[in-house]
C-alpha positions as CSV (number, residue, x, y, z in Angstrom):
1,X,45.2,0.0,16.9
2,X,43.9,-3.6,17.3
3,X,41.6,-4.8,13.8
4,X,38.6,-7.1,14.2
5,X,40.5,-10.2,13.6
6,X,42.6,-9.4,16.8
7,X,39.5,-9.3,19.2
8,X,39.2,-12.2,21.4
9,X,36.0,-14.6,21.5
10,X,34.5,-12.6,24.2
11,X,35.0,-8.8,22.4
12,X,33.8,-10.7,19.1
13,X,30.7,-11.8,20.9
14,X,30.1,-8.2,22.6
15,X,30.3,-6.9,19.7
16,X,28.1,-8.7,18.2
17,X,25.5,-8.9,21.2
18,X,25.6,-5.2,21.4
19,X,24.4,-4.9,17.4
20,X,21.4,-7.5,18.5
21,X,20.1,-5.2,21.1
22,X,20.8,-1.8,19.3
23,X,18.7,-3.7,16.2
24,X,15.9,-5.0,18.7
25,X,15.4,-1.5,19.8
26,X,14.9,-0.8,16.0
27,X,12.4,-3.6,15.9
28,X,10.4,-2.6,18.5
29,X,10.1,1.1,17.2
30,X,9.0,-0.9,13.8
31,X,6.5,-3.3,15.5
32,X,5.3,0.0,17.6
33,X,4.4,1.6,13.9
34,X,3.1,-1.6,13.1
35,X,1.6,-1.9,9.8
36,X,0.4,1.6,10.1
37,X,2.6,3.2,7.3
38,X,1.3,0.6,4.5
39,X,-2.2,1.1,5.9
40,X,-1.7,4.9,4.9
41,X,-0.4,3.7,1.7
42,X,-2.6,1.4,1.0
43,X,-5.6,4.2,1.7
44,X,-3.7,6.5,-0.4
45,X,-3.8,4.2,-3.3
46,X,-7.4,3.8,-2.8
47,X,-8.2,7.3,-3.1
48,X,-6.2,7.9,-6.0
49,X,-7.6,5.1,-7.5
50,X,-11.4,6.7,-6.9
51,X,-10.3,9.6,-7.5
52,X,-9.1,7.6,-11.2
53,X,-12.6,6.5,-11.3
54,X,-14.1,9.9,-10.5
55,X,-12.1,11.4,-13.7
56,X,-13.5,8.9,-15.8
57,X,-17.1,9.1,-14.6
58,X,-16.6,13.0,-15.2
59,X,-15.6,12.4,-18.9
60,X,-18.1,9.7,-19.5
61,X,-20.6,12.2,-18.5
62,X,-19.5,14.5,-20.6
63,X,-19.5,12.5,-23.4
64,X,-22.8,11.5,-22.8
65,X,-24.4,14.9,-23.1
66,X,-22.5,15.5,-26.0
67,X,-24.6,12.7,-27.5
68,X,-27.5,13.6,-26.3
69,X,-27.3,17.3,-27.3
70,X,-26.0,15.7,-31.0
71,X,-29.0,13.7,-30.8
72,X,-31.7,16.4,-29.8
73,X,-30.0,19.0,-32.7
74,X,-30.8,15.4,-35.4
75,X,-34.5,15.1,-33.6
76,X,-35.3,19.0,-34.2
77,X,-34.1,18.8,-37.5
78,X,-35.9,15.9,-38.5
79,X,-38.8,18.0,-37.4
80,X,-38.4,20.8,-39.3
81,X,-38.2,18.8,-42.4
82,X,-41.7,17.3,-41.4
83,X,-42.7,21.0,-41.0
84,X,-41.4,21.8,-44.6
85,X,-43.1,18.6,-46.0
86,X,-46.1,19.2,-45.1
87,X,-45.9,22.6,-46.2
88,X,-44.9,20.7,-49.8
89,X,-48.0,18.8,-49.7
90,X,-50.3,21.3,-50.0
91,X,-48.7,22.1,-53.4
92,X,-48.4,18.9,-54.7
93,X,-49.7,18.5,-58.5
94,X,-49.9,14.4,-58.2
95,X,-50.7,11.5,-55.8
96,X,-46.9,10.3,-56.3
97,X,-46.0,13.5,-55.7
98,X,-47.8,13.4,-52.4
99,X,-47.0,10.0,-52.2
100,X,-43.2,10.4,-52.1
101,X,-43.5,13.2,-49.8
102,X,-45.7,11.3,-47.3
103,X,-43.0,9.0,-47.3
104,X,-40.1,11.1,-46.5
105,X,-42.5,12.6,-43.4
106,X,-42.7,8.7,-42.4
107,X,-39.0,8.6,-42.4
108,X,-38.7,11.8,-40.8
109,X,-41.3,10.5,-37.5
110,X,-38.9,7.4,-37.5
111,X,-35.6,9.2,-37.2
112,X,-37.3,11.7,-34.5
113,X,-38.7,8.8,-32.3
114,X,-35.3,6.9,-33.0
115,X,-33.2,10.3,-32.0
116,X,-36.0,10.4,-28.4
117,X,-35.6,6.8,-28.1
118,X,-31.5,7.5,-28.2
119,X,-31.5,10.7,-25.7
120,X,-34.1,8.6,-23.1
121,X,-31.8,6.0,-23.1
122,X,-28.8,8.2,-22.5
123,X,-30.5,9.9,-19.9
124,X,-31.0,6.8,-18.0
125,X,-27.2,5.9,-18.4
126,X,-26.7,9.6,-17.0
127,X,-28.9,9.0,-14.1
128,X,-27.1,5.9,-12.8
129,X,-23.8,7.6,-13.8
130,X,-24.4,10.6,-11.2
131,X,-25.7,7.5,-8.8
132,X,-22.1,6.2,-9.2
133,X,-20.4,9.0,-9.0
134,X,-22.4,10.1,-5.9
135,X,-21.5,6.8,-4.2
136,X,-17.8,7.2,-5.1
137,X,-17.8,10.7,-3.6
138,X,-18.8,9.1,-0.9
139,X,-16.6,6.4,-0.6
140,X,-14.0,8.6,-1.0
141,X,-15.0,10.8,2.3
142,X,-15.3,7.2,3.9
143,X,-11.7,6.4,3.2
144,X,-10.7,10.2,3.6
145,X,-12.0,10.0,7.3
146,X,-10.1,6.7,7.8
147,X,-6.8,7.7,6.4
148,X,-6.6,11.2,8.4
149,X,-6.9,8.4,11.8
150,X,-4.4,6.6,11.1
151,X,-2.0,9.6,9.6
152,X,-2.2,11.0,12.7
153,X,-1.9,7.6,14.7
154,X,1.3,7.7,12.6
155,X,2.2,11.0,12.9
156,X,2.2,10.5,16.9
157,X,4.7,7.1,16.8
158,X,6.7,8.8,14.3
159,X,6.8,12.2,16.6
160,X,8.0,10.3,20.0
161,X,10.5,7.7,18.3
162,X,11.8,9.6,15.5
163,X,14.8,10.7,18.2
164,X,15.3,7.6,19.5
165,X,15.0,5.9,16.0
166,X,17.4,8.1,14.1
167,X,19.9,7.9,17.2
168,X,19.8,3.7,17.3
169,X,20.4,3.6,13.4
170,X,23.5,5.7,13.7
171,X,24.6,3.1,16.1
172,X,23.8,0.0,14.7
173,X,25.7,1.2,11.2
174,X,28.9,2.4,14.0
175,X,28.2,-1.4,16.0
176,X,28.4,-3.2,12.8
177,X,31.6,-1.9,11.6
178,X,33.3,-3.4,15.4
179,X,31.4,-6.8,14.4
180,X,33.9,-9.7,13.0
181,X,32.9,-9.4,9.3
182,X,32.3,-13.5,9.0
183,X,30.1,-13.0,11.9
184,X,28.8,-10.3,10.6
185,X,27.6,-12.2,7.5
186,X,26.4,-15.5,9.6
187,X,24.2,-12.2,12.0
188,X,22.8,-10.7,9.2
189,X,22.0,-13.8,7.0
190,X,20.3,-15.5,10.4
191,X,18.4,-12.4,11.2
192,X,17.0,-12.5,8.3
193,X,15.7,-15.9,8.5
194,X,13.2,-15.2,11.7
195,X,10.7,-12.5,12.0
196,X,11.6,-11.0,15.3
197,X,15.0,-10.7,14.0
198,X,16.7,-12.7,17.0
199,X,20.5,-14.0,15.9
200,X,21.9,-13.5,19.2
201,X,20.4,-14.9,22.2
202,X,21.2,-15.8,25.6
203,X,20.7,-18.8,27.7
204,X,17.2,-18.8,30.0
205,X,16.3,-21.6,32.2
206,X,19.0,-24.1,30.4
207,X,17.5,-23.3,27.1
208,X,17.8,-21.5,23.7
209,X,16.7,-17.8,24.1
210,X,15.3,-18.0,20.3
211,X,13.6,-21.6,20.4
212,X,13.3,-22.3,23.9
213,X,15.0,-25.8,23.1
214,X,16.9,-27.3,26.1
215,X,21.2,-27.2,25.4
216,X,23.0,-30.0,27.3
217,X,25.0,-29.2,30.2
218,X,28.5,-29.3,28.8
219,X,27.3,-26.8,25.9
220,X,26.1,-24.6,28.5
221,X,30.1,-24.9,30.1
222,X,31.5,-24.0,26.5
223,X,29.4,-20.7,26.0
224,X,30.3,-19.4,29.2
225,X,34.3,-20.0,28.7
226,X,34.2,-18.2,25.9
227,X,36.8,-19.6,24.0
228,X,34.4,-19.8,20.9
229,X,31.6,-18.6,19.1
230,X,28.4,-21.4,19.4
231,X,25.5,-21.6,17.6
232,X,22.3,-23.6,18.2
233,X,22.5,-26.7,17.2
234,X,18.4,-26.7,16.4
235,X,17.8,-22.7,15.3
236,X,21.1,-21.7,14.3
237,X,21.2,-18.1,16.6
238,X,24.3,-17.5,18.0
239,X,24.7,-18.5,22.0
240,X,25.8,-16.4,24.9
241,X,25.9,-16.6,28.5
242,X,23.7,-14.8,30.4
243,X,26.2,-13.0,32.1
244,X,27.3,-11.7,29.0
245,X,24.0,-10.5,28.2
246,X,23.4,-9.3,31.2
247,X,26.6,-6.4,31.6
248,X,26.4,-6.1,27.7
249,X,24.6,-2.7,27.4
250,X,23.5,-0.2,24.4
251,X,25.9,3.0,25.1
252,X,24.2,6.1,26.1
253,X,25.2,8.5,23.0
């Protein structure tokens, strides 16, 4: 059985030509999902990250009525030591007795308007706390509603090309194992380099199929003898012939 190395010019640039066009296929699958699947992701992130958010609002709140039940236990306290001071007043044998008592009800007001003072204030913070939390919830509905479109914009693609995609990768892993290794390397690195993933291209109208610049002439002559593998001398894709591009097919599986 005849290795790589053995294949002439012509079978190496088949070879080759076929991977391009079983990858293009792959492309176009991928620019028909478009960014769609990091959109999802991206709106998945949000809503975990809100949903983050929500968590933390919930435990804030929590935390907040813990103070402010802490804080209405200290007011009614301070209260009923008013109460029991007063009650010691009208038993007091002195005027410092009464005096020292009269104080300790003055300190007693201060800490129950400090305590009100400290639960109106956390009541306000509560207030704009369920405001936030009831702009997040609805936020989160927002980006709900706009992730379930495009899930099931996805979900479409995915459901006609899934076949087709599945079936093209098998091929392009069998196409690249017939592919010249070197060649192989030089396909894959220029692939790489350009965003519609064009290495291989043929000839149109006397020019480069990748960047439409004009090739001489006696360069056209040499791609179509075949007799060696030619790149671009302005893009770097590998040249074929148009004929050779034209009865080089993807295999029907």
């Amino acid at each position: 059985m005849a290795t790589v190395k053995d294949f002439s010019v012509e079978e190496k640039l088949t070879a080759v030509l076929t991977l391009q066009k079983i990858d293009s296929k792959i492309d176009e699958i991928k620019t028909l999902k478009g960014e769609l699947p990091m959109e999802v992701k991206d709106l998945e992130d949000e809503i975990e990250g809100l949903q983050t958010r929500i968590n933390n609002m919930d435990a804030e709140e929590s935390s907040i009525n813990t103070f402010i039940a802490t804080k209405t236990d200290a007011k009614k306290e301070a209260q009923a030591l008013i109460k029991k001071y007063e009650k010691q007043q009208d038993n007091v044998k002195n005027n410092r007795e009464f005096e020292a008592i009269n104080k300790e009800i003055e300190m007693q007001e201060l800490e129950v308007k400090l305590n009100e003072k400290h639960i109106k204030d956390a009541s306000f913070e509560l207030k704009d706390r369920a405001h936030a939390r009831l702009k997040t919830d609805e936020k989160i509905k927002e980006v709900e509603a706009a992730l379930k479109v495009k899930r099931t914009e996805l979900e479409k693609i995915i459901a006609e090309t899934e076949k087709e995609e599945k079936t093209l990768l098998a091929k392009s892993v069998s196409a690249k194992e017939k592919v010249d290794p070197r060649l192989l390397t030089a396909y894959e690195r220029i692939r790489g380099s350009y965003r519609n993933g064009l290495a291989v291209v043929p000839i149109m109208r006397d020019s480069c199929g990748g960047c439409f610049n004009v090739i001489p002439p006696q360069r056209q002559s040499e791609i179509r003898q075949h007799k060696k593998i030619i790149a671009c001398e302005h893009c770097g894709r590998i040249l074929v012939d148009i004929d050779l591009n034209d009865k080089t097919n993807i295999k029907e599986k």
